[in-house]
PDB file with one MODEL, atoms N, CA, C and O in Angstrom:
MODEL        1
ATOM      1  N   UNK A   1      -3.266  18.373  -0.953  1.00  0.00           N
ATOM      2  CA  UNK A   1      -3.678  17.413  -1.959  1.00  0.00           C
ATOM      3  C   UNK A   1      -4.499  18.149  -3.012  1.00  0.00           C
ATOM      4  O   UNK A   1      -5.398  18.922  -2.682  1.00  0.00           O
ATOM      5  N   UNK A   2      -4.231  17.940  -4.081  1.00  0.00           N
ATOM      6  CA  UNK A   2      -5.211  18.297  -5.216  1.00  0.00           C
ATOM      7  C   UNK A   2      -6.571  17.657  -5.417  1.00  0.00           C
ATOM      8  O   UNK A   2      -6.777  16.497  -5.060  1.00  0.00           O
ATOM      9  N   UNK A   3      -7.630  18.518  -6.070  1.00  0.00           N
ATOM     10  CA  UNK A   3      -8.939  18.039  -6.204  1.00  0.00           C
ATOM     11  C   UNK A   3      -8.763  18.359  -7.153  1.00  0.00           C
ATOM     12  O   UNK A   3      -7.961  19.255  -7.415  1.00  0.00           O
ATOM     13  N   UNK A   4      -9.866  17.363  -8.514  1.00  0.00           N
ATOM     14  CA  UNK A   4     -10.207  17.585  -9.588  1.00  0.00           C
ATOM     15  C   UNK A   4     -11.581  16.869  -9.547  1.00  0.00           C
ATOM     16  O   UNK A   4     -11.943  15.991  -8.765  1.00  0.00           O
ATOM     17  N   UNK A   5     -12.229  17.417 -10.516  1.00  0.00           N
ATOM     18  CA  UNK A   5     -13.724  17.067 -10.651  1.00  0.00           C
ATOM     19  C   UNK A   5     -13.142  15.981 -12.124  1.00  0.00           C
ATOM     20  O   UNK A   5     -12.245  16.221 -12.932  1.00  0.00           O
ATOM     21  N   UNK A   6     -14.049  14.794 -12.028  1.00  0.00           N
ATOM     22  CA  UNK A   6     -13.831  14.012 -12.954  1.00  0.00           C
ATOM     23  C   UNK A   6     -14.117  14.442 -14.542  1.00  0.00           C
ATOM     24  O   UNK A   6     -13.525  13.996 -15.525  1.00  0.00           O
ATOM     25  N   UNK A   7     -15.173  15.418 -14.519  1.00  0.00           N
ATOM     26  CA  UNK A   7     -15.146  16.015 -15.732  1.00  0.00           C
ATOM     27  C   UNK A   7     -14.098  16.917 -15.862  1.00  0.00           C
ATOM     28  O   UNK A   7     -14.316  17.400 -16.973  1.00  0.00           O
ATOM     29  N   UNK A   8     -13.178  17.405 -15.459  1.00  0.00           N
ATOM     30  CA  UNK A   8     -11.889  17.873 -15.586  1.00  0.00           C
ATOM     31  C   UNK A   8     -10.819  16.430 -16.034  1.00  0.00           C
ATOM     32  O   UNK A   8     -10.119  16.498 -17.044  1.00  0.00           O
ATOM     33  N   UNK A   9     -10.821  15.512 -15.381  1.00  0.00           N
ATOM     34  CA  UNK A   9     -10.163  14.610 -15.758  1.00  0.00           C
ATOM     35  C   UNK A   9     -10.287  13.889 -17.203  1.00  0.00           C
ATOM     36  O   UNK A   9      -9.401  13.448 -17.935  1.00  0.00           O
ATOM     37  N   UNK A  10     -11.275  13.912 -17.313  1.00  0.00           N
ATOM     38  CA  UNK A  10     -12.081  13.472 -18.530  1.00  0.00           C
ATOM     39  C   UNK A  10     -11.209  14.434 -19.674  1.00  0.00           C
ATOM     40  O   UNK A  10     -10.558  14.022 -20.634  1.00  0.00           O
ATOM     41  N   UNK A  11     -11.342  15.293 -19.407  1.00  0.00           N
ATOM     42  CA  UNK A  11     -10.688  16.946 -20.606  1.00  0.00           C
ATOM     43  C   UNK A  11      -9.029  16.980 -20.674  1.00  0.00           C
ATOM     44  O   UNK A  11      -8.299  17.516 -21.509  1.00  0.00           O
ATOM     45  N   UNK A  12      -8.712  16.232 -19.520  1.00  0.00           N
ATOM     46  CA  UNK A  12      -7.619  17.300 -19.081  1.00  0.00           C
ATOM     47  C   UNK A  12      -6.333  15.766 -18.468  1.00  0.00           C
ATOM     48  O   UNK A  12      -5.373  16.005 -17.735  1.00  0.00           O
ATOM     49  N   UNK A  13      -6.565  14.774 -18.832  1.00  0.00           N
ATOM     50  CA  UNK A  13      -6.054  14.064 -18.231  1.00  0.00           C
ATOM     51  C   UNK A  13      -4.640  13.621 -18.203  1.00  0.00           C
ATOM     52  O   UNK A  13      -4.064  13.151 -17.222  1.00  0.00           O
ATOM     53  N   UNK A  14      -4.180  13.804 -19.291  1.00  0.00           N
ATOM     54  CA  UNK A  14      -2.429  13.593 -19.818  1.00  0.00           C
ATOM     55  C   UNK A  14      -2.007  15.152 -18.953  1.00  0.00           C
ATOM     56  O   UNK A  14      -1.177  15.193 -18.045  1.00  0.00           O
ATOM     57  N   UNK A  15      -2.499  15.925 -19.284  1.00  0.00           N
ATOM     58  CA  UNK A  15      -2.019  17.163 -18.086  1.00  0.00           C
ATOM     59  C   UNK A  15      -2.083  17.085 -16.508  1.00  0.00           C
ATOM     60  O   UNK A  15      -1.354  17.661 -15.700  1.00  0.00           O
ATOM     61  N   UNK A  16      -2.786  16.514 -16.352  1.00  0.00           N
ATOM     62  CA  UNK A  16      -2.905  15.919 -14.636  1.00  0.00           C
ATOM     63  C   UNK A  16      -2.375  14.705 -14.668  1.00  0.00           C
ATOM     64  O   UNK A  16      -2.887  14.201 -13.668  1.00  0.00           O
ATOM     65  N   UNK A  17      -1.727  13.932 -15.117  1.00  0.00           N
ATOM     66  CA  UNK A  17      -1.113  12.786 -15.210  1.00  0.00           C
ATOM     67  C   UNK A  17       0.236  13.136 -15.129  1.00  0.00           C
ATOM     68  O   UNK A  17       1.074  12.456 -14.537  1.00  0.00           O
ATOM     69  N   UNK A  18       0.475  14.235 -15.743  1.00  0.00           N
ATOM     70  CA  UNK A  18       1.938  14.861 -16.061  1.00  0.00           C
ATOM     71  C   UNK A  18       2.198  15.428 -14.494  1.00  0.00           C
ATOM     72  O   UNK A  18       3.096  15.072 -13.730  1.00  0.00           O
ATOM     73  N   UNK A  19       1.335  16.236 -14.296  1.00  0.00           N
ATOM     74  CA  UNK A  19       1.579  16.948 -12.713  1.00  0.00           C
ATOM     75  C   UNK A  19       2.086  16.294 -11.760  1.00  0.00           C
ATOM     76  O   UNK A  19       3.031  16.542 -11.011  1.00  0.00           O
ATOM     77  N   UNK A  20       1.057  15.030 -11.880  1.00  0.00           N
ATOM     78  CA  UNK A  20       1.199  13.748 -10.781  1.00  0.00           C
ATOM     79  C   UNK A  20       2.306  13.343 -10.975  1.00  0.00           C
ATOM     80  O   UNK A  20       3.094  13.468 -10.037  1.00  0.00           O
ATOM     81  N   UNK A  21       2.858  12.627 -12.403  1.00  0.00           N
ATOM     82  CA  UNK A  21       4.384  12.393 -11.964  1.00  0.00           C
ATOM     83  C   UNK A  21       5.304  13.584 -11.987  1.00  0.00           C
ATOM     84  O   UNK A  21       6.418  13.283 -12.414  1.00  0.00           O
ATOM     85  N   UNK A  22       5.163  14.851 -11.652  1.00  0.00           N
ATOM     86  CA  UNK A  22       5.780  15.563 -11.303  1.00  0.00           C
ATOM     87  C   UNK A  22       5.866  16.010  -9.701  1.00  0.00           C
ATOM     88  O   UNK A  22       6.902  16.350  -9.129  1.00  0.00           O
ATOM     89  N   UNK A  23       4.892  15.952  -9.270  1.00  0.00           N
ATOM     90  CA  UNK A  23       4.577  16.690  -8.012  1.00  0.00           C
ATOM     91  C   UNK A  23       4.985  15.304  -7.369  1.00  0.00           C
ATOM     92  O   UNK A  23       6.123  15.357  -6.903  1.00  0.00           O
ATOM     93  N   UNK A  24       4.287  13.921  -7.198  1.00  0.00           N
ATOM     94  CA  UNK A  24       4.034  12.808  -6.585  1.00  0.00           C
ATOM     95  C   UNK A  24       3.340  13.567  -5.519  1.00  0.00           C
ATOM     96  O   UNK A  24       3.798  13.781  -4.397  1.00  0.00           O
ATOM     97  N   UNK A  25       2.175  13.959  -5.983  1.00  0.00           N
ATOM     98  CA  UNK A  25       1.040  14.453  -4.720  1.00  0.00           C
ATOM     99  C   UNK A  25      -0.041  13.665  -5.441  1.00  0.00           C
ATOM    100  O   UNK A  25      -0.131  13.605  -6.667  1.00  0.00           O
ATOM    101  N   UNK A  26      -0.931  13.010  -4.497  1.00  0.00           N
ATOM    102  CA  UNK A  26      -2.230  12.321  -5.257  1.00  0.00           C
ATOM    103  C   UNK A  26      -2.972  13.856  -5.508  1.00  0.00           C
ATOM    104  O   UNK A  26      -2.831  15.070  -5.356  1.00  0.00           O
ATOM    105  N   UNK A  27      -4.088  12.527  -6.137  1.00  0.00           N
ATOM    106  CA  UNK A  27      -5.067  13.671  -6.685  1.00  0.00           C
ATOM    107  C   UNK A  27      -6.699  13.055  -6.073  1.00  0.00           C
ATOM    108  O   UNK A  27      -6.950  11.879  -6.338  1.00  0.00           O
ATOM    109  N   UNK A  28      -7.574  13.729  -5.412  1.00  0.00           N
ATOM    110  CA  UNK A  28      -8.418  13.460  -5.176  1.00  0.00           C
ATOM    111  C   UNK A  28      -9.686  14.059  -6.554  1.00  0.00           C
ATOM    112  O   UNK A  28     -10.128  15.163  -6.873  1.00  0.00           O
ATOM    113  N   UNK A  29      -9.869  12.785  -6.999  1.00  0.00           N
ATOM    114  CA  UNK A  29     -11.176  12.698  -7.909  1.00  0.00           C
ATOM    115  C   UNK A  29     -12.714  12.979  -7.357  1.00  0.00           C
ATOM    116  O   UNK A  29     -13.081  12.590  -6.248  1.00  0.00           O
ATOM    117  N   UNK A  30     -13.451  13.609  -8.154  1.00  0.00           N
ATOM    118  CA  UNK A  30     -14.789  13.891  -7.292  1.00  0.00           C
ATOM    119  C   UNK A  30     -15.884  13.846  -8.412  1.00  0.00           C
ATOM    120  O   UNK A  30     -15.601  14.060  -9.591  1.00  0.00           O
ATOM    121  N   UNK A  31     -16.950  13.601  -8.047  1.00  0.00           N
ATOM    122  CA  UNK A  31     -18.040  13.278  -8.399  1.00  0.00           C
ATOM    123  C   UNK A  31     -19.231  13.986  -7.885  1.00  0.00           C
ATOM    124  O   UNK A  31     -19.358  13.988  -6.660  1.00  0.00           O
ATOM    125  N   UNK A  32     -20.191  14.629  -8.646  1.00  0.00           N
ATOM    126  CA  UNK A  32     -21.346  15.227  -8.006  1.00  0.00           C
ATOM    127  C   UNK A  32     -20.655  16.115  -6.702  1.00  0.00           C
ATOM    128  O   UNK A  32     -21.365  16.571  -5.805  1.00  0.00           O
ATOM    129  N   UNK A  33     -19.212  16.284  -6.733  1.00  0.00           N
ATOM    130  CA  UNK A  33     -19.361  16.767  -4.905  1.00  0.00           C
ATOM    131  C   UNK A  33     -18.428  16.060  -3.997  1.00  0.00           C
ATOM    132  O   UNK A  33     -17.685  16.617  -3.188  1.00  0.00           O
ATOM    133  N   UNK A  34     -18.563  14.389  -4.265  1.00  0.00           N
ATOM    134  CA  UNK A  34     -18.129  13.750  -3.755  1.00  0.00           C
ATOM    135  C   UNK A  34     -16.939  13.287  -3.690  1.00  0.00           C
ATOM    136  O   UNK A  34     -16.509  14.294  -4.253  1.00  0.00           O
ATOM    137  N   UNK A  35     -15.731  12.501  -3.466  1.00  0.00           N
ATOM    138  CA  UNK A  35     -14.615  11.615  -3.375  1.00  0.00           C
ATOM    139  C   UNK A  35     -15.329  10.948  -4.181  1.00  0.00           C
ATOM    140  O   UNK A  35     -16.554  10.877  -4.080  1.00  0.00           O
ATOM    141  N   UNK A  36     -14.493  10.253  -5.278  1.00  0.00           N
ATOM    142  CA  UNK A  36     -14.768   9.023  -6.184  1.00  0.00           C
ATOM    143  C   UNK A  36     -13.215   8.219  -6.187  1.00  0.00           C
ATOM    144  O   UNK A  36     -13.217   7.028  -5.876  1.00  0.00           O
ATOM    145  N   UNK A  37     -12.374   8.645  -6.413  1.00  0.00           N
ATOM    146  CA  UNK A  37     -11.297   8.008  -6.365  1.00  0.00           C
ATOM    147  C   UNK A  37      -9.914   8.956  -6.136  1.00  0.00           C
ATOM    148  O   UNK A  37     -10.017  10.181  -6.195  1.00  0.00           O
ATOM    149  N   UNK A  38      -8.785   8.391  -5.905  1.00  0.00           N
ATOM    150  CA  UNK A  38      -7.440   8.577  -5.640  1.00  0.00           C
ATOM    151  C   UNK A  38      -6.652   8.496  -7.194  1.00  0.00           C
ATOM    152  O   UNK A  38      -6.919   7.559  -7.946  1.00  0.00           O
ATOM    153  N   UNK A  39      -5.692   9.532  -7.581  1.00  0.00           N
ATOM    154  CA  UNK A  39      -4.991   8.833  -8.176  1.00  0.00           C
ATOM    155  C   UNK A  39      -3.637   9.487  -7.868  1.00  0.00           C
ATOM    156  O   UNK A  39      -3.429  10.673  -7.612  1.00  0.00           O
ATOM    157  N   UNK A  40      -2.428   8.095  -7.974  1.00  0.00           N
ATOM    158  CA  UNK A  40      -1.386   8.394  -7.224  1.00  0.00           C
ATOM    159  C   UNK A  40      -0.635   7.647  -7.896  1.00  0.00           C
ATOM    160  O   UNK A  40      -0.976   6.506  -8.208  1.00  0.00           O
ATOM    161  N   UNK A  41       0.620   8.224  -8.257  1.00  0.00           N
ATOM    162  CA  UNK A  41       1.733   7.548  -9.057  1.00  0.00           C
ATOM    163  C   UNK A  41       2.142   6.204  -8.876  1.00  0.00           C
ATOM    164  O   UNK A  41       1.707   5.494  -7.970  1.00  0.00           O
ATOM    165  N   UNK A  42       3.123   5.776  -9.878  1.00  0.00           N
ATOM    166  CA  UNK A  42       2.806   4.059 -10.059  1.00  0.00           C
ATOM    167  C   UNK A  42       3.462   3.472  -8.658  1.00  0.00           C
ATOM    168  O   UNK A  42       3.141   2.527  -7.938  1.00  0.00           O
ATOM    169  N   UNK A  43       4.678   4.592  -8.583  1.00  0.00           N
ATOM    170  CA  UNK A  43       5.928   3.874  -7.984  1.00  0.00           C
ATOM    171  C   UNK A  43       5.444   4.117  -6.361  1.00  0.00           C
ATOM    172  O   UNK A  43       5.973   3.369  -5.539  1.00  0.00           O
ATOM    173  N   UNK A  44       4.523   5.066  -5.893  1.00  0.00           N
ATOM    174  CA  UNK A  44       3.903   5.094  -4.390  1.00  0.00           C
ATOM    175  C   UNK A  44       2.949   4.316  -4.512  1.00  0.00           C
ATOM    176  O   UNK A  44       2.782   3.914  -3.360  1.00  0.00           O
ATOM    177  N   UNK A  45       2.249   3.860  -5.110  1.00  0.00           N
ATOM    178  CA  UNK A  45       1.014   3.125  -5.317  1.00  0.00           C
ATOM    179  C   UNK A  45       1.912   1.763  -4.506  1.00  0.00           C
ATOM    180  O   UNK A  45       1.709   1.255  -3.403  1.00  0.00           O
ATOM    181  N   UNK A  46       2.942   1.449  -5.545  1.00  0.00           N
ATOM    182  CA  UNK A  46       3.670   0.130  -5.014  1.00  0.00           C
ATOM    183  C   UNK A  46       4.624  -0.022  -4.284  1.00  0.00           C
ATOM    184  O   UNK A  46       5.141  -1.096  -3.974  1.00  0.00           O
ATOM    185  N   UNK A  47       4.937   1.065  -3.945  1.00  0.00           N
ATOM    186  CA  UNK A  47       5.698   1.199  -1.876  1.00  0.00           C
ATOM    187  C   UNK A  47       4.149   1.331  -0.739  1.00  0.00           C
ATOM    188  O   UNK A  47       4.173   0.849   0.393  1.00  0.00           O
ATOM    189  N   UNK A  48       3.239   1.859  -1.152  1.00  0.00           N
ATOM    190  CA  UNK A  48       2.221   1.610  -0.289  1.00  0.00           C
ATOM    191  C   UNK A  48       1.660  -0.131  -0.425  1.00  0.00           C
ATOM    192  O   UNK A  48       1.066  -0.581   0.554  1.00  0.00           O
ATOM    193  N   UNK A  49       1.789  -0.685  -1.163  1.00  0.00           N
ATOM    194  CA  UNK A  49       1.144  -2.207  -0.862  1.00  0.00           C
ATOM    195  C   UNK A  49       2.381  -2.858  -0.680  1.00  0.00           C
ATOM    196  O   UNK A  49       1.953  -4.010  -0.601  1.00  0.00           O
ATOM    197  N   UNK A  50       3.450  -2.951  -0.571  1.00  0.00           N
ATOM    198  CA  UNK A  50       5.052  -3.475  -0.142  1.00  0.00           C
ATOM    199  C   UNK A  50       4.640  -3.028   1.394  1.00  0.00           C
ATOM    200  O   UNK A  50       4.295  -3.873   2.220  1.00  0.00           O
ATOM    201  N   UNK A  51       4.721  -1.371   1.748  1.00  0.00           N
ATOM    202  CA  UNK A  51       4.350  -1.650   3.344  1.00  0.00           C
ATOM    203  C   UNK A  51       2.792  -2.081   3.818  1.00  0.00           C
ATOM    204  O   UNK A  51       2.592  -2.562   4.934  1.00  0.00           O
ATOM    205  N   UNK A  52       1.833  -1.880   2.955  1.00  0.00           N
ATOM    206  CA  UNK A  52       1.095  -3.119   4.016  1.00  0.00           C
ATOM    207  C   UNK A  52       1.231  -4.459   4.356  1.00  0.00           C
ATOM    208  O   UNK A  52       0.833  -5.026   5.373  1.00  0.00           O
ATOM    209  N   UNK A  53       2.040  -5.061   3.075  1.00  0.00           N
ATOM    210  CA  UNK A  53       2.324  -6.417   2.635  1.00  0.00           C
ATOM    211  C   UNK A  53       3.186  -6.635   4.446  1.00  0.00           C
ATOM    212  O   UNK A  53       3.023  -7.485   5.321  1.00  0.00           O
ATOM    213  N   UNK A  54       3.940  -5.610   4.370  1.00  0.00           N
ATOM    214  CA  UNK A  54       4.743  -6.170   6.218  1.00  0.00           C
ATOM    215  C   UNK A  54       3.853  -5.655   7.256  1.00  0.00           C
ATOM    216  O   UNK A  54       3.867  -6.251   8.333  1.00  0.00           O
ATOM    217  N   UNK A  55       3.162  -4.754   7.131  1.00  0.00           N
ATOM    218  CA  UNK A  55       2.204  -4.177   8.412  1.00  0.00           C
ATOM    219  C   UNK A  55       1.250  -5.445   8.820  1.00  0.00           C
ATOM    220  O   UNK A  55       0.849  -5.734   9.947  1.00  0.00           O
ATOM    221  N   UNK A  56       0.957  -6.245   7.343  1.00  0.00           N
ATOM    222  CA  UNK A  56       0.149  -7.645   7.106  1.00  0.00           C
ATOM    223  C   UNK A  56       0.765  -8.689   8.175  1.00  0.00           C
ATOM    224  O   UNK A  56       0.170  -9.272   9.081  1.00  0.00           O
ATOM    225  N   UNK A  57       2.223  -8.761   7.786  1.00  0.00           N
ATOM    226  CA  UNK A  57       3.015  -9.996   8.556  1.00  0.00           C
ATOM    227  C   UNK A  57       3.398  -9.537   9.787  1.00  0.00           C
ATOM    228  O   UNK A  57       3.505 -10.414  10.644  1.00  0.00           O
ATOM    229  N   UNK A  58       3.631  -8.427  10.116  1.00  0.00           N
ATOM    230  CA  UNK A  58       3.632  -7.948  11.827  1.00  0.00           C
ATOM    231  C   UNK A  58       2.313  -8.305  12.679  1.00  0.00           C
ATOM    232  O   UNK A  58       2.230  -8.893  13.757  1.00  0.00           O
ATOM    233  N   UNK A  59       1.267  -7.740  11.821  1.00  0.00           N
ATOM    234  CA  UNK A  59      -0.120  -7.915  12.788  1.00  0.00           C
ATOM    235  C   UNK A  59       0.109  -9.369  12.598  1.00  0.00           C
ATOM    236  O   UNK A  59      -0.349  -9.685  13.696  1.00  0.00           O
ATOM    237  N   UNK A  60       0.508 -10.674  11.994  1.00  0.00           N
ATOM    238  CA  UNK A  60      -0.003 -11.861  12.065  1.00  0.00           C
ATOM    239  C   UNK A  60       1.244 -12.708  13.144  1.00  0.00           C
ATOM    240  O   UNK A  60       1.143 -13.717  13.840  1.00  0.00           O
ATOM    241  N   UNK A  61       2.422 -11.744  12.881  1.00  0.00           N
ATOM    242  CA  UNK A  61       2.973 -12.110  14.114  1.00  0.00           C
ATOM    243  C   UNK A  61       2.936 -11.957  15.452  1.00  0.00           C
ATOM    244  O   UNK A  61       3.513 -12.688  16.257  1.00  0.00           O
ATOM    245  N   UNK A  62       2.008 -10.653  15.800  1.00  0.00           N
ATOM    246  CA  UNK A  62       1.701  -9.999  17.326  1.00  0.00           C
ATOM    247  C   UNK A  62       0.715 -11.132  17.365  1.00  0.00           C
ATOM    248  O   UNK A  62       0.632 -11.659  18.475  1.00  0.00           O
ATOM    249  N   UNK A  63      -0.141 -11.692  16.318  1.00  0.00           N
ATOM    250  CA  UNK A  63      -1.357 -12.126  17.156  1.00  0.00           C
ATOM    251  C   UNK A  63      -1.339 -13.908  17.109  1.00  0.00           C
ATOM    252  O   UNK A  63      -2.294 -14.497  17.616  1.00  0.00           O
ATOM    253  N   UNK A  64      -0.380 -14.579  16.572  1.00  0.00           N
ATOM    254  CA  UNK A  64       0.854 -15.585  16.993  1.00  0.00           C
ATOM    255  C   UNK A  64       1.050 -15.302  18.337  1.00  0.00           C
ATOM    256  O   UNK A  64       0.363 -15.922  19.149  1.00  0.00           O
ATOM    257  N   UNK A  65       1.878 -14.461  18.741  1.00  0.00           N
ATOM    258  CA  UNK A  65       2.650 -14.476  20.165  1.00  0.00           C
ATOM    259  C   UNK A  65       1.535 -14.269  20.713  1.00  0.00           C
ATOM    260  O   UNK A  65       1.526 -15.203  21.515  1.00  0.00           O
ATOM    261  N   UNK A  66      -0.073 -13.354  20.975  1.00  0.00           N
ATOM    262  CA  UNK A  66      -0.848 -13.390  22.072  1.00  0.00           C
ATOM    263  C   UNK A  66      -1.998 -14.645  22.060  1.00  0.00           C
ATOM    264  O   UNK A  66      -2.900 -14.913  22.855  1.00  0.00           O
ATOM    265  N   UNK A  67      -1.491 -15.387  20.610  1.00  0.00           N
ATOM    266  CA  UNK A  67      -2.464 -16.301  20.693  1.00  0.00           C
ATOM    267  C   UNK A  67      -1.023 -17.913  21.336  1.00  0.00           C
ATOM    268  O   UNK A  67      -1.156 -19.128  21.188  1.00  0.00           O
ATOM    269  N   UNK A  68      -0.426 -17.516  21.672  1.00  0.00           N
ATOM    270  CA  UNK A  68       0.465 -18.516  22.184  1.00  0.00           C
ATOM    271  C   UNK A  68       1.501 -19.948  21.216  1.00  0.00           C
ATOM    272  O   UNK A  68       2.351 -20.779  21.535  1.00  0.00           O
ATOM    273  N   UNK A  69       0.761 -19.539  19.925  1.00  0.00           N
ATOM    274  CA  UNK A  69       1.934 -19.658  18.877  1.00  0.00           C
ATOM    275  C   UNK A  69       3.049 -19.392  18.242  1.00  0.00           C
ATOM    276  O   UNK A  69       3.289 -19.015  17.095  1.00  0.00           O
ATOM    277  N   UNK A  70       3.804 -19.685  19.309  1.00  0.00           N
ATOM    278  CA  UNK A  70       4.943 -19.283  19.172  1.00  0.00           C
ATOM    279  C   UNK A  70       6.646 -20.515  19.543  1.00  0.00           C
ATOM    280  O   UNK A  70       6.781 -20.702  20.752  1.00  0.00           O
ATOM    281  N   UNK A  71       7.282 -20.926  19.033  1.00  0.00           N
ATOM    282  CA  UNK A  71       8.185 -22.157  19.120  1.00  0.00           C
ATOM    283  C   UNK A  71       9.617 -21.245  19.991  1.00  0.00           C
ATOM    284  O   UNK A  71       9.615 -20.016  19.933  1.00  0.00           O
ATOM    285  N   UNK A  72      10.711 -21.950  20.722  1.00  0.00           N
ATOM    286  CA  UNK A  72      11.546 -21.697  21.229  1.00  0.00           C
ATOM    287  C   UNK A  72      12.820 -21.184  20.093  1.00  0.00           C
ATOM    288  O   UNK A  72      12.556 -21.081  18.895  1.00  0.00           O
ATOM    289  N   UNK A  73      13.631 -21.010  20.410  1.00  0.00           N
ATOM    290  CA  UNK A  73      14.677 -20.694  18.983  1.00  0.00           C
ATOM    291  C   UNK A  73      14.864 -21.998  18.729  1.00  0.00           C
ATOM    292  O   UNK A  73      14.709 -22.383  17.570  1.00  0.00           O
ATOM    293  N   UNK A  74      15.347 -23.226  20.085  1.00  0.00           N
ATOM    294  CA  UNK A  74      15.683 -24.221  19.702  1.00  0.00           C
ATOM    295  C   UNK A  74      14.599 -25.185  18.629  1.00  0.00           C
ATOM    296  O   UNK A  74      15.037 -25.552  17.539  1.00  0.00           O
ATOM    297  N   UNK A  75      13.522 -25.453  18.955  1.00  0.00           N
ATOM    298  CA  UNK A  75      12.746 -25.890  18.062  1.00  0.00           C
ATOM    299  C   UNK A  75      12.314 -24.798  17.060  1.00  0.00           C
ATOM    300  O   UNK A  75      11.434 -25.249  16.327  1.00  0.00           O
ATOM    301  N   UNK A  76      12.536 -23.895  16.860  1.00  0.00           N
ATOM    302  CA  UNK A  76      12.667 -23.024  15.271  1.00  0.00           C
ATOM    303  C   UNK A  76      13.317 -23.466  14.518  1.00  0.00           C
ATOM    304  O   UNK A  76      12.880 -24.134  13.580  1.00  0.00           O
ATOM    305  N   UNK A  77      14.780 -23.170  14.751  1.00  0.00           N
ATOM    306  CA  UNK A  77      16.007 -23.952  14.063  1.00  0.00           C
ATOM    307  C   UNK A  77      16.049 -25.151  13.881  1.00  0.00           C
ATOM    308  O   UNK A  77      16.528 -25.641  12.858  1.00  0.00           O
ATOM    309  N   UNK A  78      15.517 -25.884  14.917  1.00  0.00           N
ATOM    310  CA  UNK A  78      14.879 -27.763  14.385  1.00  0.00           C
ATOM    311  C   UNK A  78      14.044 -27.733  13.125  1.00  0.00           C
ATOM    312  O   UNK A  78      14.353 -28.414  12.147  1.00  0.00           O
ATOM    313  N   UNK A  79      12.777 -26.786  13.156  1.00  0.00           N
ATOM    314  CA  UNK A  79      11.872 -26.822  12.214  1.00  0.00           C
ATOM    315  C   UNK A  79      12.824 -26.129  10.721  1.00  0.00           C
ATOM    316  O   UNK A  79      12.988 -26.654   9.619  1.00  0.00           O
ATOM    317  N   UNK A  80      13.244 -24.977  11.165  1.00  0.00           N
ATOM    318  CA  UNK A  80      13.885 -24.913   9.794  1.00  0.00           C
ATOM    319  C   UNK A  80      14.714 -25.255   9.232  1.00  0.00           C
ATOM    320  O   UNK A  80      14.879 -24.729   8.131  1.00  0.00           O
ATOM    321  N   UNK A  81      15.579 -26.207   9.638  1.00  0.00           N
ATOM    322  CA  UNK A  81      17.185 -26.679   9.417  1.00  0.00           C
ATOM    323  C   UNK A  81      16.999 -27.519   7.900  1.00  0.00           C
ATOM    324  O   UNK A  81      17.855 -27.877   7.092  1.00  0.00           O
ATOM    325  N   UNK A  82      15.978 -27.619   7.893  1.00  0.00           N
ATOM    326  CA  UNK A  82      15.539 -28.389   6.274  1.00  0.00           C
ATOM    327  C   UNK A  82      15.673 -27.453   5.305  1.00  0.00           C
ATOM    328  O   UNK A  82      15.870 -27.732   4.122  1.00  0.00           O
ATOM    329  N   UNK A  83      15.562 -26.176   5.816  1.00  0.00           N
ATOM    330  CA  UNK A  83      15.493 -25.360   4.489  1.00  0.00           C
ATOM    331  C   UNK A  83      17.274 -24.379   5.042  1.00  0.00           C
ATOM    332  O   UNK A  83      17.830 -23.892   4.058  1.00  0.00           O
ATOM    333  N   UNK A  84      17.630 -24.266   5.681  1.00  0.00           N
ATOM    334  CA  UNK A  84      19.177 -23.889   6.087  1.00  0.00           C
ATOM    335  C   UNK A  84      20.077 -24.697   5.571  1.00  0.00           C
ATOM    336  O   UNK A  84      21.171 -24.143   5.671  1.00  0.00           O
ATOM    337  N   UNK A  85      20.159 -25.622   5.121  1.00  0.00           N
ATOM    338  CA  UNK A  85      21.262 -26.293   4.515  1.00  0.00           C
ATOM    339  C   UNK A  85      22.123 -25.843   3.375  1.00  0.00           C
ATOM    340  O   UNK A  85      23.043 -26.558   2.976  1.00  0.00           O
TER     341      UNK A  85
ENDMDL
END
């Protein structure tokens, strides 16, 4: 992963912008020393929140089935047959 100090970014930023959509490697931003931010191309930015968006609906389905909410197929297909038509 690349590091840049934000005062580099500040100077230099259409050139590290260019890299990034070249490489598609983030870039770790820093401050005093520190991590301040990520920056990471548009199109991984928005395949990373698409897969949490399902990592979201898996965890809410595991914890459905251990919390005992959960319907038979037959009453599934009862419940949804309103929208199957």
């Amino acid at each position: 992963m690349k590091v840049e100090l934000v005062t580099n970014l500040k100077r230099q930023a259409t050139k590290i912008l260019a890299d990034l959509h070249l490489s598609k490697e983030p870039v770790l931003i820093t401050e005093h020393g520190q991590p301040s931010a990520y920056l990471v191309d548009v199109q991984d930015y928005e395949f990373m929140q698409r897969r949490l968006e399902l990592l979201e609906g898996l965890s809410r389905g595991e914890r459905a089935v251990l919390e005992g909410r959960t319907y038979s197929q037959s009453k599934a297909r009862e419940k949804m047959s309103k929208w199957l038509k």
